[in-house]
C-alpha positions in Angstrom: -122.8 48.9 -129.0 -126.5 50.3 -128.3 -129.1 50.0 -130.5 -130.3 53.2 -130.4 -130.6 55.2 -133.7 -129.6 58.8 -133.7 -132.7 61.0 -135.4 -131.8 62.3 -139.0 -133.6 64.9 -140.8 -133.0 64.9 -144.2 -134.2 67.4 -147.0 -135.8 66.1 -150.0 -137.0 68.1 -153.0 -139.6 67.4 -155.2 -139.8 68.1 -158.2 -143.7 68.5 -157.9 -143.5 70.6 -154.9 -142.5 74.3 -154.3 -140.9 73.6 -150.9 -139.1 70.4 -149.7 -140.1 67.7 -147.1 -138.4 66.1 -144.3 -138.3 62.4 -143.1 -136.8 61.6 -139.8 -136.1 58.6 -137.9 -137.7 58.4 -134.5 -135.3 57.3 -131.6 -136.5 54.1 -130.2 -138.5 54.7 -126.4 -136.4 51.5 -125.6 -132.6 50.2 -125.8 -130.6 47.2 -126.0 -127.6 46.6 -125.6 -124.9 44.3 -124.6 -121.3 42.3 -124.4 -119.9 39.4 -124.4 -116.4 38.8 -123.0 -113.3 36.1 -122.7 -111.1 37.1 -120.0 -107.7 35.4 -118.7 -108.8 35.9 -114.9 -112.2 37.2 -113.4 -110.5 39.9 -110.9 -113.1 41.7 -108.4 -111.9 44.6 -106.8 -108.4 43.4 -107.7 -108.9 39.2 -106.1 -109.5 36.5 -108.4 -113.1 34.8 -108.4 -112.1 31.9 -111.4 -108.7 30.4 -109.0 -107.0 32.8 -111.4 -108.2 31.1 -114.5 -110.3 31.8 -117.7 -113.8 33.1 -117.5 -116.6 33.3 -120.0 -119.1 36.2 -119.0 -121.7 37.9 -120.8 -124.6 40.5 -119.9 -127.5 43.1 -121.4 -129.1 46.2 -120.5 -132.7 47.2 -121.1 -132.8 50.8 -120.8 -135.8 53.4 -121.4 -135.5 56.9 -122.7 -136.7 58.0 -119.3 -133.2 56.9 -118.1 -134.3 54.2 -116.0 -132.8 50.8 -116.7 -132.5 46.8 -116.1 -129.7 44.5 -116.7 -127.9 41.3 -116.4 -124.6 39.8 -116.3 -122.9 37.0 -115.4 -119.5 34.8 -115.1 -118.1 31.1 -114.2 -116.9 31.3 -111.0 -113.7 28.6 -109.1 -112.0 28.6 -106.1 -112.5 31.6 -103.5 -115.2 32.4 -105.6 -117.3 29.6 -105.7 -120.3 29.9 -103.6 -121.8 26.2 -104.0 -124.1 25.4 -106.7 -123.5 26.1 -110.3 -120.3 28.1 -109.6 -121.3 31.1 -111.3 -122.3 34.4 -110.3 -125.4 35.9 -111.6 -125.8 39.7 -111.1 -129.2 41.5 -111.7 -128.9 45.3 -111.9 -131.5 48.4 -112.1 -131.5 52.1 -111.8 -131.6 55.3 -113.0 -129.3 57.4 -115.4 -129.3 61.3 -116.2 -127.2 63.8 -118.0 -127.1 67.1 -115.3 -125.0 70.2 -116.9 -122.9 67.8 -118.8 -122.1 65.9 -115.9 -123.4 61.9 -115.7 -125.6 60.9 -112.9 -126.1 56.9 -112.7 -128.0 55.4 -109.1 -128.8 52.1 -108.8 -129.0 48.8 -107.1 -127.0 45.4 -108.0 -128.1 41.9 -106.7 -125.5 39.3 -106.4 -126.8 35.9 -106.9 -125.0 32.7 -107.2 -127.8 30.2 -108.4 -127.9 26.7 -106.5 -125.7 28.0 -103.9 -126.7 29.2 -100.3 -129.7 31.6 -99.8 -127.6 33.4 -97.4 -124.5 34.1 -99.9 -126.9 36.6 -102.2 -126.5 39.9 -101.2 -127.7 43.5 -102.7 -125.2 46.7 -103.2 -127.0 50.1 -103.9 -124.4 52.5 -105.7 -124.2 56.0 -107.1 -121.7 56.9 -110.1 -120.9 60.6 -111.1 -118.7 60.6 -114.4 -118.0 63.6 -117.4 -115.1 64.7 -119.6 -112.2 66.4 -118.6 -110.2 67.6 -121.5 -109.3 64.3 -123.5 -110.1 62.6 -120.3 -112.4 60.3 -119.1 -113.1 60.3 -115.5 -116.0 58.3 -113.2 -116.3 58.4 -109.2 -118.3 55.5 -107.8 -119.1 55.2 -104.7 -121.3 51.2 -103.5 -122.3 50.4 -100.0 -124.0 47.1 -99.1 -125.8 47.3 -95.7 -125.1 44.7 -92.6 -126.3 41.0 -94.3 -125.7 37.5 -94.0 -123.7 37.5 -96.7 -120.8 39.5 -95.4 -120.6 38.0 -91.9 -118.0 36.4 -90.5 -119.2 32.9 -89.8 -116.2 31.5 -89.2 -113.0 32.2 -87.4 -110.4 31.3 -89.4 -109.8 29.6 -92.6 -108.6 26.5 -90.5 -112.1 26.7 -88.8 -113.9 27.0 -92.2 -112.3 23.4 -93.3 -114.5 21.9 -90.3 -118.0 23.3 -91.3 -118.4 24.4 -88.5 -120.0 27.8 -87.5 -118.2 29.9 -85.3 -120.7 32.6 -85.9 -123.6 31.7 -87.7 -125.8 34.5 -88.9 -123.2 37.3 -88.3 -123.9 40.1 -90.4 -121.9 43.2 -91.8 -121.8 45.9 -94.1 -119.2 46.7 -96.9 -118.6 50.3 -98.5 -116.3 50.5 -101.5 -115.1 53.8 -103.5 -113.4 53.9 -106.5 -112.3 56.3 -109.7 -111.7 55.2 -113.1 -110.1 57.1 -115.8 -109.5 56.8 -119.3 -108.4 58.8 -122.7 -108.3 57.8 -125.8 -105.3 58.3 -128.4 -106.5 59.8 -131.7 -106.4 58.0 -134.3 -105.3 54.6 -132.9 -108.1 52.8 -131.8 -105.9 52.7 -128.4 -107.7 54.0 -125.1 -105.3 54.1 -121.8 -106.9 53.4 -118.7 -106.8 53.1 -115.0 -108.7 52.4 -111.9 -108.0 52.8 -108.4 -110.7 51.3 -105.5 -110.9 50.8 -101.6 -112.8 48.6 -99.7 -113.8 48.7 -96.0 -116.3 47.8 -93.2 -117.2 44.9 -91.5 -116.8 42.4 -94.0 -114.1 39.8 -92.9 -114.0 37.4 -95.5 -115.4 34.0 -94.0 -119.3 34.1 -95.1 -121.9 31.5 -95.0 -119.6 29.4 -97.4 -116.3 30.4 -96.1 -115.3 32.7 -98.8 -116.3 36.2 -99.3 -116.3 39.1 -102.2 -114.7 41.4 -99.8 -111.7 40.0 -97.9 -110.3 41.4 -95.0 -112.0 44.5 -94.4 -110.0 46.9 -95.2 -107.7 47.1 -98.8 -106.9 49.0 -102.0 -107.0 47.3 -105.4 -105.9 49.1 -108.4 -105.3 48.6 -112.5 -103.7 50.3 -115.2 -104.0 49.2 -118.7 -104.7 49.9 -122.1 -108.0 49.0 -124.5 -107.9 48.3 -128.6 -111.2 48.8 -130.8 -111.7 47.4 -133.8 -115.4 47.7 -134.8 -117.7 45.7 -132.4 -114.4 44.2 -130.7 -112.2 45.3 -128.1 -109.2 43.8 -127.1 -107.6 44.5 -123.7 -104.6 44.1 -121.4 -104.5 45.2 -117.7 -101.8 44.8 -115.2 -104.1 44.6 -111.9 -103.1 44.2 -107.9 -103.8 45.1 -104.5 -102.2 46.1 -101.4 -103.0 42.9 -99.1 -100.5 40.8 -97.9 -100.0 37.5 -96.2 -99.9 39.4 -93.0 -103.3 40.9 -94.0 -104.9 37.1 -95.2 -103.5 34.9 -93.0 -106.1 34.1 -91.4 -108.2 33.3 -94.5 -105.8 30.5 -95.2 -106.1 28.4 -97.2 -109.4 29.4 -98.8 -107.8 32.5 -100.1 -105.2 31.2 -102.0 -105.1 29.0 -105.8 -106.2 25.3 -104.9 -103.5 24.4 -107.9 -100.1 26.2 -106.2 -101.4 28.1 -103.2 -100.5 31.0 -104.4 -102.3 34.4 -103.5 -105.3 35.0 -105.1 -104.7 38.9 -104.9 -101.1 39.3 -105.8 -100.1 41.5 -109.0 -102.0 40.1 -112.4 -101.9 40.4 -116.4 -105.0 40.1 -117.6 -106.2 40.3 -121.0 -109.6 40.2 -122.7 -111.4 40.0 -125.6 -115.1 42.0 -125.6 -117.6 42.4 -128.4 -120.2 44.6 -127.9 -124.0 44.4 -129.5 
């Protein structure tokens, strides 16, 4: 929940005083806010990044009244995606946010860092969001391209290749470009929100980075979720049934990083996952 404090005028007559005087509350220049979340299974554009486990993440906003605005956020990490070091991904965001003809405009940049890890696995995504009301609806396009970097190279071959440590390709760049559209409407009344999300991923981003794994396997695939949000207060509960379109022909060759270390199951088949967020 933000921090910002609507302005109030408010009439008060005195006695003393033909005509009455007003005290308002000035709205803060500057804005916090925040969350702090327990989720069943990290998901990234529909692929596990905890080896489709728990994850504790967390992150704040700084934003001005101009509508520019910093941030951070961050989450334990396991399996496909752990990119050495601490195992945690640490994302540092900024950009700008503004209200045209009802219709939200929100431009920015987000740095993905995983701290300890390799130098070459960071990697910056500019992105533009346009979202507004329709009827009861909620609705947000998004659209995030990262350009050509280490990061989303294919360094290796295969994922039999990436068990040697051995380069195939060292310093291979690509690019990624991923779109997506989110909806969501609330039920009056109910504290219940329905939602559901729909993205697609493509360029030259194969999977095998600098560390053998990738945020973006294969290239080219749809994730999508529908689900269903309950606030009570600061606290929101959710459930979300989330899944993509790749399949073992599609990840083959990622084998066996892209799979759970405990069964070897896929890290991008069909998931429940539920959440508990309070916001501040």
């Amino acid at each position: 929940m933000k921090t910002r404090l609507a302005a109030a005028v408010a009439p008060v007559a005195l006695a003393l005083f033909a005509t009455p005087a007003f005290a308002q509350e000035e709205t803060p220049a500057i804005t916090v806010s925040g969350s702090a979340a327990l989720v069943s299974d990290y998901r990234f554009r529909g692929v596990s990044m905890t080896d489709k486990e728990m994850a504790v993440q967390a992150g704040v906003t700084v934003a001005h009244e101009s509508g520019f605005y910093v941030g951070t956020w961050g989450s334990n990490l396991a399996g496909w995606g752990t990119f050495a070091g601490s195992n945690m991904e640490l994302d540092i965001i900024g950009g700008y946010k503004t209200e045209i003809s009802g219709v939200t405009v929100d431009v920015g940049l987000t740095w993905y860092m995983y701290p300890g890890g390799l130098d070459n696995t960071d990697f910056a995504e500019p992105y533009v969001k346009v979202s507004g009301s329709v009827g009861p609806a909620n609705l947000l396009v998004g659209a995030a391209y990262a350009p050509k970097q280490e990061a989303l190279g294919q360094w290796y071959n295969s994922g039999a290749s990436a068990a040697t440590g051995v380069y195939d390709n060292p310093g291979a760049k690509a690019d990624n470009l991923y779109v997506w559209t989110d909806a969501s409407a609330g039920i009056p009344d109910t504290g219940l929100t329905v939602k559901g999300h729909i993205g697609y991923t493509t360029g030259g981003n194969k999977g095998l980075g600098p560390q053998g794994t990738s945020v973006s396997p294969t290239g080219d695939y749809v994730d999508w979720l529908v689900g269903a949000d309950y606030t009570l207060g600061n606290v929101t509960l959710g459930v979300a049934y989330v899944d993509t379109d790749l399949t073992p022909t599609d990840f083959n060759y990622l084998t066996p990083n892209f799979s759970s270390t405990k069964d070897g199951s896929s890290i991008a088949g069909s998931r429940v996952v539920v959440s508990a967020t309070v916001a501040f």
